[in-house]
C-alpha positions as CSV (number, residue, x, y, z in Angstrom):
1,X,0.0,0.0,0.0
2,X,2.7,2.2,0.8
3,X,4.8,1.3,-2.2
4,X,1.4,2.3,-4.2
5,X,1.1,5.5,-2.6
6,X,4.9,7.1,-3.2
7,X,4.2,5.7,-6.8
8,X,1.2,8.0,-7.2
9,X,2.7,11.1,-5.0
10,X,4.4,12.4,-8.0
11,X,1.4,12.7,-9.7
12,X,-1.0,14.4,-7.1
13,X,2.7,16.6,-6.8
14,X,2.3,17.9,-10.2
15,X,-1.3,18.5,-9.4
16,X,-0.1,20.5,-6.6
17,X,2.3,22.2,-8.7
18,X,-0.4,23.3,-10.5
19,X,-2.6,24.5,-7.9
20,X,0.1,26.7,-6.4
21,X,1.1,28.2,-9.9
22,X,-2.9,29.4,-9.6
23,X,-2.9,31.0,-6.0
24,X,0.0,32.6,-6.6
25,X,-1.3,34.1,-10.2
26,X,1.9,33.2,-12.1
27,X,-0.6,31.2,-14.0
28,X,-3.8,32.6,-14.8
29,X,-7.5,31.2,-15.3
30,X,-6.6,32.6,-19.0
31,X,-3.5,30.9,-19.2
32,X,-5.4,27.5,-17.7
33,X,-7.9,27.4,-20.0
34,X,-5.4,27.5,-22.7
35,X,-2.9,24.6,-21.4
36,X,-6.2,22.5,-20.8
37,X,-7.0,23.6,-24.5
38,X,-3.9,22.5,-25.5
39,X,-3.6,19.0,-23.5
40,X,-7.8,18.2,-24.4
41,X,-7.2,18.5,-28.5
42,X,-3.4,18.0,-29.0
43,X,-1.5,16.1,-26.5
44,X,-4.1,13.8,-24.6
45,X,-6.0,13.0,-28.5
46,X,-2.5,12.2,-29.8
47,X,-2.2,9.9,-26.7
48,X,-5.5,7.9,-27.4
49,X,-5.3,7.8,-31.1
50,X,-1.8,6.2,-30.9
51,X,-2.8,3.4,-28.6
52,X,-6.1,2.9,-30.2
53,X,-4.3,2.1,-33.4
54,X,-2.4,-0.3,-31.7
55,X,-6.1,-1.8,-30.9
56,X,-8.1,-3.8,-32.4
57,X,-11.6,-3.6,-31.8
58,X,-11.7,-6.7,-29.9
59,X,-8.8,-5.5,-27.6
60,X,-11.2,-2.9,-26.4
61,X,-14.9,-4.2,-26.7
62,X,-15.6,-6.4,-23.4
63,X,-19.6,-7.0,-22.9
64,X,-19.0,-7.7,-19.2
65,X,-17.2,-4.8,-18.6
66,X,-19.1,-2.5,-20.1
67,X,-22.0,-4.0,-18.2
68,X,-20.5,-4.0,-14.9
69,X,-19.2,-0.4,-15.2
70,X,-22.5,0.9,-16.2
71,X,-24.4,-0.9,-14.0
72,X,-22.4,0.0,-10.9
73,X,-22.0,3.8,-12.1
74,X,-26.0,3.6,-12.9
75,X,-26.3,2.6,-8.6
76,X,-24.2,5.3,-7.3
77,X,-26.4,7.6,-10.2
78,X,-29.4,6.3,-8.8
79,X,-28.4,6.9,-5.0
80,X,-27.2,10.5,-5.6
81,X,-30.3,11.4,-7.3
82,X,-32.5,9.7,-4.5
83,X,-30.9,11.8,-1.9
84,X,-31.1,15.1,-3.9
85,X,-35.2,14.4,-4.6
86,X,-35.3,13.8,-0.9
87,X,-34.0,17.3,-0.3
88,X,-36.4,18.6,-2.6
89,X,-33.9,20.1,-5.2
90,X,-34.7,20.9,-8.9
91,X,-34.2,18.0,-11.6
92,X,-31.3,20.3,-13.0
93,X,-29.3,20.3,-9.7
94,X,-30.6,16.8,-9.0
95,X,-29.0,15.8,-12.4
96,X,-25.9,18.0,-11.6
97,X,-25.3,16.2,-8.3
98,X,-25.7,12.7,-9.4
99,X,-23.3,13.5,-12.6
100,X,-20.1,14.8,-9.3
101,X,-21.1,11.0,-7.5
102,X,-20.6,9.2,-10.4
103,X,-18.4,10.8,-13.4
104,X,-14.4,10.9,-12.2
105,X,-11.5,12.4,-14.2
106,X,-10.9,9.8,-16.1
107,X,-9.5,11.4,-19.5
108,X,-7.2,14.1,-17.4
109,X,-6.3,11.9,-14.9
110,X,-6.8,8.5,-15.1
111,X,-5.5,7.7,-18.7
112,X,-2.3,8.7,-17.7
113,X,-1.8,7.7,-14.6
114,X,-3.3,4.9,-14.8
115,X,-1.5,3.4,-17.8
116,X,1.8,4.3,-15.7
117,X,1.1,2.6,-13.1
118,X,-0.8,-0.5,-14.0
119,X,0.8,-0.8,-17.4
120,X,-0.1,0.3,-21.0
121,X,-2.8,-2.7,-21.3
122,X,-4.9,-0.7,-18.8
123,X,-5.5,2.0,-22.2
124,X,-8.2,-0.1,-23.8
125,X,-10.2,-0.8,-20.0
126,X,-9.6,3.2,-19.3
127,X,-11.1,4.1,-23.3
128,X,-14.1,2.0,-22.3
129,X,-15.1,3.7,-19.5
130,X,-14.6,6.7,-20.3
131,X,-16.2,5.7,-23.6
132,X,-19.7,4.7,-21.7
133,X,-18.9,7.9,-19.3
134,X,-19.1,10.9,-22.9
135,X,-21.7,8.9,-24.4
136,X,-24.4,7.5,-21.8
137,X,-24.0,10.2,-19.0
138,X,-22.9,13.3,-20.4
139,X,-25.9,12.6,-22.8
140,X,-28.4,11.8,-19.8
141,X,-26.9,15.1,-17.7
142,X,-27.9,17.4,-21.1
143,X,-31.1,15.6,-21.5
144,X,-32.2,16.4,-17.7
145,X,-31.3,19.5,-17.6
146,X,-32.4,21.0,-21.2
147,X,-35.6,18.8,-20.4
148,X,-36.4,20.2,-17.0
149,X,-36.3,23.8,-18.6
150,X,-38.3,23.3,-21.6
151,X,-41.4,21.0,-19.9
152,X,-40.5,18.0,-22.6
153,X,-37.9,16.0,-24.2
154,X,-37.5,17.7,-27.8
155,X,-35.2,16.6,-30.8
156,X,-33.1,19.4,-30.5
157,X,-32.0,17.5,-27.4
158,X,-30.7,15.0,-29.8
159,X,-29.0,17.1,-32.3
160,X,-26.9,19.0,-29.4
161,X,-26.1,15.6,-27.4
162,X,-24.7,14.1,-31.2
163,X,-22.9,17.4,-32.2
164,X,-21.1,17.3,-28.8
165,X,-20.0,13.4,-29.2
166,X,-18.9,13.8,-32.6
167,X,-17.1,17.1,-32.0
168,X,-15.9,15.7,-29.1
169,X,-11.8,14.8,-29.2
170,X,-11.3,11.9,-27.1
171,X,-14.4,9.9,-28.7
172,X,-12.7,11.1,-32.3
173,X,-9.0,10.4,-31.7
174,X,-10.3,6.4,-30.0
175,X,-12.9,6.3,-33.5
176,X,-10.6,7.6,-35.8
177,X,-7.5,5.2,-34.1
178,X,-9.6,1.6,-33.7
179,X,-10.7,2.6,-37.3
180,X,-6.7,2.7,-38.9
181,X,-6.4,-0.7,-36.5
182,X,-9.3,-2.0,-38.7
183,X,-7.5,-0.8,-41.8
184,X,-4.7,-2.2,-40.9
185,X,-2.2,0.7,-41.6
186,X,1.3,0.6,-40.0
187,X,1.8,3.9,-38.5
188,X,4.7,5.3,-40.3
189,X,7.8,5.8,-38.0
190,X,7.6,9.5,-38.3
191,X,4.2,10.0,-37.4
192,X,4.6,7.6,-34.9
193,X,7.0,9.7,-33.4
194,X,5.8,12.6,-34.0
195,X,2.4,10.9,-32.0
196,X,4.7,10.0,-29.4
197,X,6.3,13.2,-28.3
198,X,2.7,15.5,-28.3
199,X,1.1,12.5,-26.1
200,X,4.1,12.8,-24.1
201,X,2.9,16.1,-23.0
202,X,-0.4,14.9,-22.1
203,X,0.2,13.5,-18.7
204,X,2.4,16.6,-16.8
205,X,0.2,18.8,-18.8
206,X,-3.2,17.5,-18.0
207,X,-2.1,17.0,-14.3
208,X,-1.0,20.8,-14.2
209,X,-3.9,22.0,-15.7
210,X,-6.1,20.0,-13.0
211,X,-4.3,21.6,-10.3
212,X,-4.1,25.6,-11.7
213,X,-7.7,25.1,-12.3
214,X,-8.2,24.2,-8.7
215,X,-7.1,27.2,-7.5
216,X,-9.9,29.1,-9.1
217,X,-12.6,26.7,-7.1
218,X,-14.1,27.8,-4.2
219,X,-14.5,25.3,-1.3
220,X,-18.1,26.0,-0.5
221,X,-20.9,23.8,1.1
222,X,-18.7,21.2,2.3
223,X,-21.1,19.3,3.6
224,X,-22.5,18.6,0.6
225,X,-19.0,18.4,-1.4
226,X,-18.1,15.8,1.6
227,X,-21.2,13.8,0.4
228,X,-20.8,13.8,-2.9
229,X,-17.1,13.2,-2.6
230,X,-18.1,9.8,-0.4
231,X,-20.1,9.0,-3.2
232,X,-17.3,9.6,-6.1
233,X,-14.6,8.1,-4.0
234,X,-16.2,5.3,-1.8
235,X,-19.1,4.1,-2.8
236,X,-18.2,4.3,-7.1
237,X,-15.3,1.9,-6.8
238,X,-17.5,-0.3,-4.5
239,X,-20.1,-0.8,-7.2
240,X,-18.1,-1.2,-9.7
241,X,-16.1,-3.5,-7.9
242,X,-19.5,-5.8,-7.4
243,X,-20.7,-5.1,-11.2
244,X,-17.6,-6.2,-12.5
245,X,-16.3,-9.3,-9.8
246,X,-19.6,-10.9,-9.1
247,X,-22.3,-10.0,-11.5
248,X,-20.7,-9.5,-14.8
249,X,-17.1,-11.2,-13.9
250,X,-14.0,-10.1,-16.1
251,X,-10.3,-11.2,-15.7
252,X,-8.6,-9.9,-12.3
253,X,-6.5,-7.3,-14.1
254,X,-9.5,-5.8,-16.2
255,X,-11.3,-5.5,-12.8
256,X,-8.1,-3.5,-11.2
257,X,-8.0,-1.5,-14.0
258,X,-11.4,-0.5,-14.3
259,X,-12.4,-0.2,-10.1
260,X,-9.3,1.9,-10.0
261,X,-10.6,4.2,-12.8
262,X,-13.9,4.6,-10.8
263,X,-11.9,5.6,-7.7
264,X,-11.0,9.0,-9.4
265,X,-12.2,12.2,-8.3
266,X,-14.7,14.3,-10.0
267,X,-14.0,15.0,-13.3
268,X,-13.5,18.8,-14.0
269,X,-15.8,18.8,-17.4
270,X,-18.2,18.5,-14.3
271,X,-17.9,22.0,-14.0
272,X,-17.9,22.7,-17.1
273,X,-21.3,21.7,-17.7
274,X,-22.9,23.4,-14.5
275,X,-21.2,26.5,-15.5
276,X,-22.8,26.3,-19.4
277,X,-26.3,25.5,-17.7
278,X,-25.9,28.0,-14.9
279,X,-26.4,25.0,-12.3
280,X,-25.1,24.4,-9.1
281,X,-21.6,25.7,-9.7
282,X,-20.5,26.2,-6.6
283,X,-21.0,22.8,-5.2
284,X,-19.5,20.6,-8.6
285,X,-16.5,23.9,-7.2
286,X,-15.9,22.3,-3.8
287,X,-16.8,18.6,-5.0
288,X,-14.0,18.8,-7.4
289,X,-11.7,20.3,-5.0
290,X,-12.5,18.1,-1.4
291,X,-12.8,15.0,-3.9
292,X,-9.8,15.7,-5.5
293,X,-7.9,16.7,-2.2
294,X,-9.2,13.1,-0.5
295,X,-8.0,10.5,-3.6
296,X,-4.7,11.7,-2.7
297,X,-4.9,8.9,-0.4
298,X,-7.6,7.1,-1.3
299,X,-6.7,6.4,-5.0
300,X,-3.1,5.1,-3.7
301,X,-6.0,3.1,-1.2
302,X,-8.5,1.2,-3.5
303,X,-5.2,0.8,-6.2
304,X,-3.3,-1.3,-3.2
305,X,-6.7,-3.4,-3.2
306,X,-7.3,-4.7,-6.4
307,X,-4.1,-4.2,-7.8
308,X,-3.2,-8.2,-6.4
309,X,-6.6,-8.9,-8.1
């Protein structure tokens, strides 16, 4: 457990690094939404694309897994969005909250991390899930929200949930990359390296950016961030753990892989999202931040449990 931990310290120190470049100002909100720019279409794309294309279809597609992530990610859904109806909030903030419980950082974070430390087969388990995280609950989260306002589901709802997947990076560069598997095309050895060096970038640049954005959160209702952090943190990787080693069983390092992933803290596009919608902002704020601030230890945690799986 401790041997996990120092291995992921250098990566929550870069995340820190990060942070402190934002309180201090030497790197503005400007200047953060830039490097995330940059890491989001260049560096972490070029990433994916080059191990997708290393992928064949197969390689990536796993029925089980898909159905034990979704199923257990569903659970935690369904719990966050109980307790919010019990509170009497509005289906926006209702769909706002559920989306911090159950949606980690798995593009900024957990692809490169994760392939570091469990090994470069861990890619194709990551794309999934973060595959069935863009295209089933980012698309329910718009659907809730733009349906609450309007009074009924509409197929504009449609056309803005399939012109944010397809314009989306990550679900391009992992389409465009199992498609040239599919083809068969050797990856010539300059783009290869040329692929190489930009997704080289992706990991200290995405871990910055986490942390510089972090210092523009604000770490209100922590009650609320505490609870949905518990949610995220604890009881994510526990579903997930029973979705994918008891009811839909895949092999033990596919089920490392893919409970580790769900151990991540709340992804930042999170934010992004309540921001657009002018919904609950403040709370995704401190959820991000407390959730983020907690898997310091508890990612090292739930890693040093399943990584012997």
């Amino acid at each position: 457990m401790i041997e996990i931990f120092f291995k992921t310290v250098p990566f929550f120190a870069l995340i820190g690094l990060g942070y402190w470049a934002g309180r201090i100002r030497f790197f503005t909100e400007e200047a953060t939404a830039y490097l995330t720019k940059f890491v989001f279409y260049f560096a972490l794309s070029a990433m994916l694309f080059r191990f997708s294309a290393n992928l064949s279809f197969a390689d990536v597609w796993d029925t089980n897994l898909v159905s034990g992530y979704l199923l257990g990610t569903v659970a935690v859904y369904l719990i966050a969005t109980i307790v919010g109806m019990i509170r009497r909030l509005d289906v926006a903030t209702v769909a706002v909250e559920a989306q911090c419980a159950a949606i980690g950082n798995v593009g900024f974070l957990g692809i490169p991390m994760l392939a570091l430390l469990l090994g470069e087969a861990a890619i194709g388990v990551i794309m999934m899930a973060l595959a069935v995280d863009l295209i089933v609950f980012s698309s329910l989260i718009v659907i809730l929200i733009t349906g609450s306002r309007d009074g009924r589901f509409s197929l504009r709802i449609l056309r803005t949930i399939a012109l944010g997947l397809v314009k989306n990076p990550m679900i391009l560069a992992i389409t465009s990359g199992l498609l040239w598997s599919a083809l068969a095309i050797p990856i010539p050895t300059p783009m290869n390296d040329f692929l190489t060096i930009l997704g080289g970038a992706a990991t200290p640049g995405a871990l910055f950016a986490i942390g510089a954005s972090l210092a523009s959160k604000s770490a209100e209702r922590l009650v609320i961030a505490g609870w949905l952090s518990f949610c995220k943190l604890v009881l994510h990787p526990l579903f997930v753990a029973i979705g994918v080693i008891i009811l839909f069983p895949v092999d033990p390092y596919t089920a490392a892989v893919v409970i580790s992933a769900s151990a991540l803290p709340v992804a930042g596009n999170v934010y992004i999202l309540a921001q657009h919608y002018g919904v609950a902002s403040h709370r995704v704020s401190a959820a991000i931040l407390v959730s983020t601030a907690i898997s310091i230890v508890s990612v090292s945690f739930v890693i040093g449990l399943v990584a012997p799986l």
